[in-house]
C-alpha positions as CSV (number, residue, x, y, z in Angstrom):
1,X,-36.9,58.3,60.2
2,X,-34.7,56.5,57.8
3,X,-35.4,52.5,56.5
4,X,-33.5,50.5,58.0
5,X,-31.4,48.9,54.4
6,X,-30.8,44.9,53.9
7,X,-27.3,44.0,54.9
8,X,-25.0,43.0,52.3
9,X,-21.4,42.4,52.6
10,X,-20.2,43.9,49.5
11,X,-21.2,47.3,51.9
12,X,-17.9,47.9,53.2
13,X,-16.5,47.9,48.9
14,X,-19.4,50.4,48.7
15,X,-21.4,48.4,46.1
16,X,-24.4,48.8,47.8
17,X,-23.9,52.6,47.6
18,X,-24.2,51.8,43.6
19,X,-27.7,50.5,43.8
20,X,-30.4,53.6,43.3
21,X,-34.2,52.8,44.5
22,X,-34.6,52.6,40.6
23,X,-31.8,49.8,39.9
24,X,-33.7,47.8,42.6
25,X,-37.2,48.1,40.4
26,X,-35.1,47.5,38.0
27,X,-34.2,44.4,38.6
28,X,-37.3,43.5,40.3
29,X,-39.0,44.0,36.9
30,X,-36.6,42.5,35.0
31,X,-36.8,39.2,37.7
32,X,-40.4,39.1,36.7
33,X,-39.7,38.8,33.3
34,X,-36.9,35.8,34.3
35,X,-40.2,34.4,35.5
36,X,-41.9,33.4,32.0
37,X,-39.5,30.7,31.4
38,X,-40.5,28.7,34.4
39,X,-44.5,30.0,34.0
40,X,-45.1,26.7,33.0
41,X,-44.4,25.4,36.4
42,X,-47.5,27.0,38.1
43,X,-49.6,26.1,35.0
44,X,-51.6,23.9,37.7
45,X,-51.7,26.8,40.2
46,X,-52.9,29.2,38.5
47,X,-55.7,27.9,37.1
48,X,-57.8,28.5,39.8
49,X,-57.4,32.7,39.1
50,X,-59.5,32.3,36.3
51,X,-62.2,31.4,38.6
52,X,-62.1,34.4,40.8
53,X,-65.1,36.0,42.2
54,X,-66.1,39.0,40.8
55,X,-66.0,41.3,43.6
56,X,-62.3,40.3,44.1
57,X,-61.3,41.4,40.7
58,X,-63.5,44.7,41.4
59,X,-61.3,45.4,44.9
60,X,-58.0,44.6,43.3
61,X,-58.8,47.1,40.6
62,X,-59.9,49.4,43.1
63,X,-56.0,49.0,45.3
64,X,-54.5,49.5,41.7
65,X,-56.6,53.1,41.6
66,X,-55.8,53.8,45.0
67,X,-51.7,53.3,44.0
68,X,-50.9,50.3,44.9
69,X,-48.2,48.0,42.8
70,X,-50.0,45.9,39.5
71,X,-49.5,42.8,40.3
72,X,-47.0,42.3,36.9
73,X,-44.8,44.6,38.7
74,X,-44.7,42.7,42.3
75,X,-41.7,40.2,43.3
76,X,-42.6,36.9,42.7
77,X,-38.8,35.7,43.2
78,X,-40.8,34.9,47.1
79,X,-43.3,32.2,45.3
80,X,-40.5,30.3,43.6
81,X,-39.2,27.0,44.7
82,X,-35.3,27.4,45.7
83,X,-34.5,25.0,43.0
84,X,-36.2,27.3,40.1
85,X,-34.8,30.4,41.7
86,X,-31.3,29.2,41.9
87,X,-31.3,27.8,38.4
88,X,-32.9,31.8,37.4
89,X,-29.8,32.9,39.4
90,X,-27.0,30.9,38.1
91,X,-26.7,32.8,35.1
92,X,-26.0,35.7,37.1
93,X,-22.8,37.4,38.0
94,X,-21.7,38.3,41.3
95,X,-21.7,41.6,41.1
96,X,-25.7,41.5,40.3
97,X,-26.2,38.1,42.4
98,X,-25.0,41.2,45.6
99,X,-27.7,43.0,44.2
100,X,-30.4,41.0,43.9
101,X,-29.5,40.1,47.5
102,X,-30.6,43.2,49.0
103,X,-34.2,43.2,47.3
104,X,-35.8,41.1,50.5
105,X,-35.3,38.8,53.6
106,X,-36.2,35.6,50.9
107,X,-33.6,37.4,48.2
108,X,-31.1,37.2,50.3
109,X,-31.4,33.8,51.4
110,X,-31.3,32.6,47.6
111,X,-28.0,34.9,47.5
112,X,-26.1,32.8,50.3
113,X,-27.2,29.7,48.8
114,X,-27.4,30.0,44.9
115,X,-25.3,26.8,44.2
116,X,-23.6,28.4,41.1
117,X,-21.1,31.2,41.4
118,X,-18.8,33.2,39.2
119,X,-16.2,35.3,40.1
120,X,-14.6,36.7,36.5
121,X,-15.4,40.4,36.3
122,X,-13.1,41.4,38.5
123,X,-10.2,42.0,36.2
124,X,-11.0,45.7,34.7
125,X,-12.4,46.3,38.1
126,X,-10.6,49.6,40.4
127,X,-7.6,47.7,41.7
128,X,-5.3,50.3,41.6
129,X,-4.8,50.8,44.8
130,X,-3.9,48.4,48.0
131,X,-6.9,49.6,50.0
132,X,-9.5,49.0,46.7
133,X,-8.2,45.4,46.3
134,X,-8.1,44.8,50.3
135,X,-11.9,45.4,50.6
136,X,-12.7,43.7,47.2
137,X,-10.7,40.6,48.5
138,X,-12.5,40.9,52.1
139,X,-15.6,41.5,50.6
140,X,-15.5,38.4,48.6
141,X,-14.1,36.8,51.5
142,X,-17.0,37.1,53.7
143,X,-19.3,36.6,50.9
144,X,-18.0,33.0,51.0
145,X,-18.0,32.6,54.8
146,X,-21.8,34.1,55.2
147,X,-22.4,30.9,52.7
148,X,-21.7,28.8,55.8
149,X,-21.4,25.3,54.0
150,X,-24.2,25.7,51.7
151,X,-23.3,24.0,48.7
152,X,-21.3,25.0,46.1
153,X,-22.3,23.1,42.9
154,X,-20.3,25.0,40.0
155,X,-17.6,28.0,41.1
156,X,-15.5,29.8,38.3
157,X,-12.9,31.8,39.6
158,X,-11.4,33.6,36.2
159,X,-8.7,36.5,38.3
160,X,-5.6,38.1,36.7
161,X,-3.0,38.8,39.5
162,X,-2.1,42.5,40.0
163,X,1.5,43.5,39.2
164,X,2.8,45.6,42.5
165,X,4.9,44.6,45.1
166,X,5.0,41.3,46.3
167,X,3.4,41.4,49.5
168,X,0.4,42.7,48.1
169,X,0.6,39.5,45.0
170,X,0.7,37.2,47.7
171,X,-2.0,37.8,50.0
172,X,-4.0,38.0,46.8
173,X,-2.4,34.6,45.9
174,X,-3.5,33.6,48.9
175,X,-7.0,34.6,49.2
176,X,-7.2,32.8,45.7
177,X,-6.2,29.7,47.4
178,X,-8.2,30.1,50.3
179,X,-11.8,30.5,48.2
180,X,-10.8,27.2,46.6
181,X,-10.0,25.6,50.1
182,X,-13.7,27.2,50.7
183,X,-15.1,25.6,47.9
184,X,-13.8,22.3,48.5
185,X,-15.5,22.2,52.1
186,X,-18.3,23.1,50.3
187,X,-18.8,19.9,48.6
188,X,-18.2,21.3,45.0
189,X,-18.6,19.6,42.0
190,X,-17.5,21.7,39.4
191,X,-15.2,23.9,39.6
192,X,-13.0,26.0,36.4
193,X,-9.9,28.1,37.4
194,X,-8.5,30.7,35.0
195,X,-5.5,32.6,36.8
196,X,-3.4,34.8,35.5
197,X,0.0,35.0,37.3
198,X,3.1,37.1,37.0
199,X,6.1,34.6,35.9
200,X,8.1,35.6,38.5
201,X,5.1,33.9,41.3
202,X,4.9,30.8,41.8
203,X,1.6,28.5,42.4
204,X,0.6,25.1,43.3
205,X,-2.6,23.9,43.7
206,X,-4.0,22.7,47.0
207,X,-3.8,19.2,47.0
208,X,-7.7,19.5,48.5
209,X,-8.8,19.8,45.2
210,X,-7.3,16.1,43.9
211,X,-8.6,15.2,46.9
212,X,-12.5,16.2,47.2
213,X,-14.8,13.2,46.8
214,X,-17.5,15.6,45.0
215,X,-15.2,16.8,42.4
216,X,-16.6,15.8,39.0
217,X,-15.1,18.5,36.6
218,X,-11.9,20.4,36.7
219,X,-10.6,22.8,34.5
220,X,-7.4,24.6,35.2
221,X,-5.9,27.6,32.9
222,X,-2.9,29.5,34.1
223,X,0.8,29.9,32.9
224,X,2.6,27.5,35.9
225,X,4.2,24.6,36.1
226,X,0.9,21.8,37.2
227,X,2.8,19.4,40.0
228,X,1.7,15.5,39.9
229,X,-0.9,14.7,42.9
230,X,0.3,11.5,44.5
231,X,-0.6,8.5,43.4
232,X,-2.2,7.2,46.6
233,X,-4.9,10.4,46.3
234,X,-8.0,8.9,44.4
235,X,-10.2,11.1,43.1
236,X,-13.9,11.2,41.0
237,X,-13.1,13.7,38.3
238,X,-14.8,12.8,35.3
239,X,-14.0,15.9,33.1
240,X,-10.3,17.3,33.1
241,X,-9.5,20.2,31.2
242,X,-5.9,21.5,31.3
243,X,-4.6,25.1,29.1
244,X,-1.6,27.0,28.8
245,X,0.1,24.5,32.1
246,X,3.7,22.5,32.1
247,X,3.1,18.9,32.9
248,X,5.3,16.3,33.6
249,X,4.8,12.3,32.7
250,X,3.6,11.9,36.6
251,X,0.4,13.7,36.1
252,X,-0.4,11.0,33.3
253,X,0.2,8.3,35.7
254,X,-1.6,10.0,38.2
255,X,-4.6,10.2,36.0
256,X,-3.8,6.7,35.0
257,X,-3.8,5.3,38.0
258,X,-5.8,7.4,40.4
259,X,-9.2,8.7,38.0
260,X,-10.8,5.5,38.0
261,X,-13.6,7.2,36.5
262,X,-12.3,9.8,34.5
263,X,-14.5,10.4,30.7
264,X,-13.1,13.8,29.1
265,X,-9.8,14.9,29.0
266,X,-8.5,17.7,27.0
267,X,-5.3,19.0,27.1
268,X,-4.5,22.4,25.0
269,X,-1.2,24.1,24.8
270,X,-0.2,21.7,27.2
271,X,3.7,21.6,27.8
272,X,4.7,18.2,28.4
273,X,7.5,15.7,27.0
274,X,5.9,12.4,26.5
275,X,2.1,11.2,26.7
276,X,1.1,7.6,28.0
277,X,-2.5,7.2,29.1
278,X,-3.9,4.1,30.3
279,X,-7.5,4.2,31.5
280,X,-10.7,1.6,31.5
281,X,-12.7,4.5,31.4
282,X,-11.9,7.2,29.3
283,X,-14.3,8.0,26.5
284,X,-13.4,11.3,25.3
285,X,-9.3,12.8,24.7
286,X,-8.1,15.8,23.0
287,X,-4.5,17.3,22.5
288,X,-4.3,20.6,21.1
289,X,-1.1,22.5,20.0
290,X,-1.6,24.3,17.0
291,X,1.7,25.3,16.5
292,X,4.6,23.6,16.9
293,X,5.6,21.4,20.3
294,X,7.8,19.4,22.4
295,X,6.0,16.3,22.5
296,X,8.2,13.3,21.4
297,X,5.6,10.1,22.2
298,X,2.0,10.0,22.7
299,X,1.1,6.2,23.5
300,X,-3.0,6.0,24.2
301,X,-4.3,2.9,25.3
302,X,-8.0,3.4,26.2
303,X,-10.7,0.7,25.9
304,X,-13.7,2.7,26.0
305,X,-12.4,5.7,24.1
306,X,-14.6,6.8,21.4
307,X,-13.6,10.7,20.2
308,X,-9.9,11.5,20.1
309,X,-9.2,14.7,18.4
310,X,-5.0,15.2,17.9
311,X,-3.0,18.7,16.8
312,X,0.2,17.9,17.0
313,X,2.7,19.9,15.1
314,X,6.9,19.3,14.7
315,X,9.7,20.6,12.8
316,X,11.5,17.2,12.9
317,X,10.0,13.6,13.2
318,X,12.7,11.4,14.4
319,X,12.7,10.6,17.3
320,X,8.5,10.9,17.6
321,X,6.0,8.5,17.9
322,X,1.5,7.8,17.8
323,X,0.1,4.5,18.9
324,X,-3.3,3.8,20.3
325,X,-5.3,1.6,21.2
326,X,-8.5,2.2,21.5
327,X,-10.7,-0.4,19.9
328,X,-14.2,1.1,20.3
329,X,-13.1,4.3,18.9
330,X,-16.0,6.0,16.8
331,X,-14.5,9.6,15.9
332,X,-10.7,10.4,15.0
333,X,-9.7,13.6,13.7
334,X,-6.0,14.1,13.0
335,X,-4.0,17.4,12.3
336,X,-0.5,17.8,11.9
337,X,2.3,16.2,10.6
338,X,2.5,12.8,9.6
339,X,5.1,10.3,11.6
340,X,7.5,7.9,10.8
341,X,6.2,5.8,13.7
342,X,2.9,5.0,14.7
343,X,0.2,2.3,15.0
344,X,-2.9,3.1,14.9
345,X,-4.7,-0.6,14.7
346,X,-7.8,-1.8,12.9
347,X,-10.4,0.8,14.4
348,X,-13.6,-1.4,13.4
349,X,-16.0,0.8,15.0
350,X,-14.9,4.0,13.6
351,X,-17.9,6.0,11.9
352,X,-15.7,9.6,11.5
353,X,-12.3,10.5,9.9
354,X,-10.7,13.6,9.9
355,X,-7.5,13.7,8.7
356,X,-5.2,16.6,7.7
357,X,-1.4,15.2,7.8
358,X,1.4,17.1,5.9
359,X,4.8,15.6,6.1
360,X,7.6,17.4,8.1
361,X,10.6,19.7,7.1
362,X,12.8,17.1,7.6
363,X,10.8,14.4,5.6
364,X,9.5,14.5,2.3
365,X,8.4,10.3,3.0
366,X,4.7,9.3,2.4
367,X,5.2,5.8,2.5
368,X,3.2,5.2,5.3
369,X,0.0,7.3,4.1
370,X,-2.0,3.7,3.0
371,X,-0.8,2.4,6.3
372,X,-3.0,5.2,7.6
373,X,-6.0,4.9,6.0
374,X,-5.8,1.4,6.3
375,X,-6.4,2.0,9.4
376,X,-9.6,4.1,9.2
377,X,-11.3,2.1,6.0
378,X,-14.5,1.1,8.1
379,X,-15.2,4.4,8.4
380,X,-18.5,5.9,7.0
381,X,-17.3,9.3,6.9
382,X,-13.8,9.8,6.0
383,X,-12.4,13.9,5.5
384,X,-9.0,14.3,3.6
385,X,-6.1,16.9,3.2
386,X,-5.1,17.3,-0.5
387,X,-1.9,16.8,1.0
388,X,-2.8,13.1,1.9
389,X,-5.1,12.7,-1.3
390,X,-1.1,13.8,-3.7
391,X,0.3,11.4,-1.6
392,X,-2.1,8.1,-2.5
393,X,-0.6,9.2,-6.3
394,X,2.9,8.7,-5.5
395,X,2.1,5.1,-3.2
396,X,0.3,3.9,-6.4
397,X,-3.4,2.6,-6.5
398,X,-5.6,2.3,-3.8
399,X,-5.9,-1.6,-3.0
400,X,-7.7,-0.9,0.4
401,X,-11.7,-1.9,0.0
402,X,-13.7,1.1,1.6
403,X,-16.7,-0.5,1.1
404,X,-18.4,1.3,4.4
405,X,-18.1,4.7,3.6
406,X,-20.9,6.8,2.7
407,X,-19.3,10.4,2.3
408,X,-16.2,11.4,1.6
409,X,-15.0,14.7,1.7
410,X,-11.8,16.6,0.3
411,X,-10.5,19.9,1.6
412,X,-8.1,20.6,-1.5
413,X,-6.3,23.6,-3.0
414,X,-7.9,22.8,-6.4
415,X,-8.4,19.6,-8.3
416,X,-5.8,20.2,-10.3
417,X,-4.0,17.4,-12.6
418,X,-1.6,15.9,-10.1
419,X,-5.0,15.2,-7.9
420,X,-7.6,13.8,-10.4
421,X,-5.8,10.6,-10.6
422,X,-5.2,10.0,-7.0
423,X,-8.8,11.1,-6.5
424,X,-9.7,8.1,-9.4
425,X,-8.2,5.8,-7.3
426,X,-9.8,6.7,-4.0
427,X,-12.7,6.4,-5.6
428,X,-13.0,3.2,-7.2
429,X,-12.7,1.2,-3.6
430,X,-16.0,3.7,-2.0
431,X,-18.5,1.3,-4.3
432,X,-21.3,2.8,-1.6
433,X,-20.2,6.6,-2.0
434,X,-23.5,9.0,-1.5
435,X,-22.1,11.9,-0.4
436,X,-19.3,14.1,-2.1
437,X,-17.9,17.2,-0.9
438,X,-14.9,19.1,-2.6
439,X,-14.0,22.3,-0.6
440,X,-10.9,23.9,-2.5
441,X,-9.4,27.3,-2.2
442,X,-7.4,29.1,-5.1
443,X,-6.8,32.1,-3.6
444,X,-3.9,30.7,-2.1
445,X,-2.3,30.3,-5.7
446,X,0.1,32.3,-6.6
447,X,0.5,30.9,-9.9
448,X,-2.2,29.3,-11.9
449,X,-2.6,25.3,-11.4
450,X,-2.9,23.2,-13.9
451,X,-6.9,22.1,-14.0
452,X,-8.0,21.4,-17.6
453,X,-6.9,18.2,-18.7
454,X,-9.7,15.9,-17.3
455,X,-12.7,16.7,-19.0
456,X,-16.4,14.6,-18.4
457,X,-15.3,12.2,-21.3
458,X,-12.2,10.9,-18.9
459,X,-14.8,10.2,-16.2
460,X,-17.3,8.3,-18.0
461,X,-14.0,6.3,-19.0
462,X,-13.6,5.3,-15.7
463,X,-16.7,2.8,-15.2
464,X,-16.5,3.9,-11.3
465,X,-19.0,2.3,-9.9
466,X,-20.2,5.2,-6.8
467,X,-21.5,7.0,-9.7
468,X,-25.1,4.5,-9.4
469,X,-25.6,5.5,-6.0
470,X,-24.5,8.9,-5.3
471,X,-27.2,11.2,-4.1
472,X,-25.7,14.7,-3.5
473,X,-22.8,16.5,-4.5
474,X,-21.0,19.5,-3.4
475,X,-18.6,21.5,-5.1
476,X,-16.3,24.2,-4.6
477,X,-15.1,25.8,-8.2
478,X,-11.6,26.5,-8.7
479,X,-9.2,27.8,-11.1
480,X,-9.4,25.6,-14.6
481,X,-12.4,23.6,-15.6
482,X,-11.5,20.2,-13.5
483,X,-14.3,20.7,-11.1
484,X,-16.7,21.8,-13.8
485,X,-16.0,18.7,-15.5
486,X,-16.5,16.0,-12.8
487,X,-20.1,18.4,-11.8
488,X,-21.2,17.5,-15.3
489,X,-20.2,13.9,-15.6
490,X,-22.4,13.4,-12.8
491,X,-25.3,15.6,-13.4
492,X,-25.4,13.6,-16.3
493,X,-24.4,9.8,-15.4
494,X,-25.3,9.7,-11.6
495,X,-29.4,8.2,-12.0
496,X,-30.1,8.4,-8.0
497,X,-28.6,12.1,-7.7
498,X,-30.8,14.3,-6.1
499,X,-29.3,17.4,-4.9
500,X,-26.0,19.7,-6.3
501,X,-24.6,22.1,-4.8
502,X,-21.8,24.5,-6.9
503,X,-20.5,27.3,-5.3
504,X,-18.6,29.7,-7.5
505,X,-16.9,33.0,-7.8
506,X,-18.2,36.0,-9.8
507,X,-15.7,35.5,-12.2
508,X,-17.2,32.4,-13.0
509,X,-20.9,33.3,-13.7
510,X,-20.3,31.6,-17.3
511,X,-20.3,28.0,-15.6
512,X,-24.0,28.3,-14.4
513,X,-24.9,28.2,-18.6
514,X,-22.9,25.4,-19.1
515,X,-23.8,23.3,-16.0
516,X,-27.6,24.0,-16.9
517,X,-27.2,22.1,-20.0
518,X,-25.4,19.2,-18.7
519,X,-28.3,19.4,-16.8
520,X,-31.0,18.8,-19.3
521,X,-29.0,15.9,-20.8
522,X,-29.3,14.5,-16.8
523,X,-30.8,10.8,-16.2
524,X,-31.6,12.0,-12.5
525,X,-34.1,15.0,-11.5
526,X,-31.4,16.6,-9.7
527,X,-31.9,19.6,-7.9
528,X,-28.9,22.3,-8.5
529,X,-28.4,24.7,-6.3
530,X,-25.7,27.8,-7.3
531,X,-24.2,29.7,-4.4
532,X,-22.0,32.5,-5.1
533,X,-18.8,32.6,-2.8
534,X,-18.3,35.2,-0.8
535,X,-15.4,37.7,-0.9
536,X,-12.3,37.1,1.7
């Protein structure tokens, strides 16, 4: 007579069929290795084995002669408390989660209510006919209604949209839609949508989903146009995570006016014409467009914000506009062009700077670059473009005190003559500099730059007063001897530096010699370290 098999209801899309009496070990070994992680857990329980009676360790080697299964190789998936089980299973895919569901009567209990689900290896599945996707689509349709209503904590649905004829697009649409309907019943909480839709189909999300009072995080990635919920829908997002979608100002509003607790929100490749963003209690906002966009004003005005990270690229930059607000702001890192118009404020809280500003085609104007790091001078940590660092040269010298900053970094093409004297500048107003990093790349030269004419003697000249309390230093050697320089003015003059770092080409082996002996004539113990670059 033939065993009677577990139902599963991937059966009918013949997956079952897949799984050999020797995947099922399989797994069932592999499950028991899942196990050591949460060993610890039964520390308590298992104490007491140690203690076992002799005879019973005699008759269980005895079943182990006889053939019986070591208990190493036995389920223990049974012993597990659903909370450790379904935190084992949530890093499983669907596909094996079906599996592991036919194993026992317990298994598949865990299988119908594992809180976490993923359905995203579906797109180089055997679609390629209309009866293979019908019984994938039912399958994972009754997958989802066996659930019942057991919660759904986390569901990731990551589907590309077959190309065929439309009736078969939208019923797949369609069963899409319906698994986030399901989803939403089922009281989720997170839930990260990655659809990839022919241009000619249109979607729009189920209002449901603005709607769920247990929604905490929503990502959405697709290639459509994203309509506005209304305004009167209130929701609990806190995490909002928007790629590749057309947006219009009315989503802003909504998420103005309707995420009362919203904390994250990113926006990448985002399509949209304007930005304004009110909220009391955003803490976290990110706009992403590496290359160049439509966006004409971003207005941010965020009391709690603390990390805003901005990539906004343009070809022209009238008509364009930054301001923010954001008082309590901690981390800022800019990239992009610089603007004609913006406000940044005085960020007195701001402990990180990143910026990389380049000025636009149409505008050659730096006038504005002190402006900006007026802005950011409390900063203990302020990262520059050599772009920005040429442009303190042409504004003059550097009046702004940066008294608060600590380490200062410069991501430069080389520290070539038109830099060193900006660079002076900057310098003298960081009296508490300890940390210097100079990243440069020549390779990007096509002609030689000019780097020789500021030797160590020019430094000492400079009475700068970091020099007494700088404590490492990091730099990047170029073309010319500028860099070399500046290393051994302060291997020689900085007293409190305890750590160099010079990383160098193989062409320029020769430097290690003479940094050595800067390095004998050193006030300071410094430790230097030579790193040969690598090749690109």
């Amino acid at each position: 007579m033939g065993t009677c098999r577990p139902y599963s209801p991937f059966h009918s899309y013949q997956i079952g069929s897949l799984i050999s009496f020797h995947h099922l070990k399989l797994f069932q070994y592999c499950s028991s290795l899942r196990l050591q992680g949460v060993r610890c857990y039964y520390k308590n329980k298992r104490t007491t084995s140690i203690m076992e009676p002799k005879s019973k360790l005699l008759a269980t080697t005895s079943s182990q002669a006889q053939g019986a299964c070591p208990d190493h190789m036995k389920d223990r998936f049974s012993d597990l408390p659903d909370e450790v089980a379904h935190q084992i299973l949530s890093s499983v895919s669907i596909l094996d989660l079906t599996r592991f569901g036919t194993l026992s009567k317990k298994c598949r209990e865990l299988y119908l209510s594992t809180p976490s689900l993923n359905f995203d290896e579906f797109n180089n599945w055997n679609k390629s006919s209309y009866a293979k996707q019908f019984k994938l689509l039912s399958s994972l349709d009754r997958f989802l209604v066996r659930r019942r209503e057991n919660k759904i904590q986390c569901f990731r649905i990551c589907w590309s949209l077959s190309y065929g004829k439309a009736a078969s697009l939208y019923n797949e649409l369609y069963r899409v839609v319906t698994w986030i309907h399901m989803a939403v019943r089922c009281n989720v909480e997170v839930l990260d949508l990655e659809l990839r839709i022919p241009d000619t189909t249109r979607l729009e999300l189920p209002s449901c989903i603005f709607l769920c009072g247990s929604l905490r995080s929503l990502s959405v990635h697709c290639n459509k146009i994203l309509t506005a919920p209304s305004l009167v829908s209130s929701t609990n997002l806190q995490y909002l995570k928007l790629t590749n979608v057309t947006v219009d100002e009315g989503l802003c509003k909504w998420i103005s006016c309707s995420c009362k607790c919203i904390k994250e929100l990113h926006l990448e490749h985002v399509e949209v014409e304007n930005i304004t963003m009110e909220s009391s209690s955003l803490e976290s906002f990110s706009f992403v467009f590496p290359s160049y966009c439509g966006l004409c004003h971003l207005n941010i005005s965020c009391e709690k914000l603390e990390d805003i990270h901005i990539e906004w690229r343009f070809a022209s930059t009238s008509s364009r506009s930054f301001k923010f607000f954001a008082p309590n702001l901690k981390y800022l890192k800019w990239i992009g062009n610089l603007l004609n118009n913006q406000n940044l404020g005085k960020l007195m809280c701001l402990e990180k700077a990143e910026i990389f500003l380049k000025h636009g085609v149409d505008n050659n104007d730096f006038s504005n670059v002190l402006e900006v790091l007026c802005s950011v001078c409390r900063a203990k940590v302020l990262i520059l473009s050599g772009e920005m660092t040429k442009a303190l040269m042409r504004e003059g010298p550097v009046s702004t005190p940066f008294d608060d900053i600590s380490y200062l970094g410069m991501h430069i093409e080389s520290l070539d003559d038109n830099i060193v004297p900006a660079m002076v500048s900057l310098l003298r107003g960081m009296p508490n500099l300890k940390t210097l990093y100079i990243k440069s790349d020549p390779s990007i030269f096509i002609h030689k730059p000019e780097a020789c004419g500021f030797n160590k003697e020019f430094w000492k000249s400079q009475n700068l007063a970091f020099i007494d309390q700088l404590k490492e230093a990091t730099i990047e050697l170029s073309n010319g001897n500028n860099e070399l320089e500046l290393a051994r003015y302060m291997l020689e003059d900085a007293k409190n530096l305890k750590k160099m770092v010079l990383l160098y080409s193989p062409q320029q082996s020769t430097h290690i010699r003479v940094v050595n002996e800067s390095r004998m004539n050193s006030v300071a113990t410094a430790r230097v370290v030579f790193q040969e670059k690598q090749r690109k």
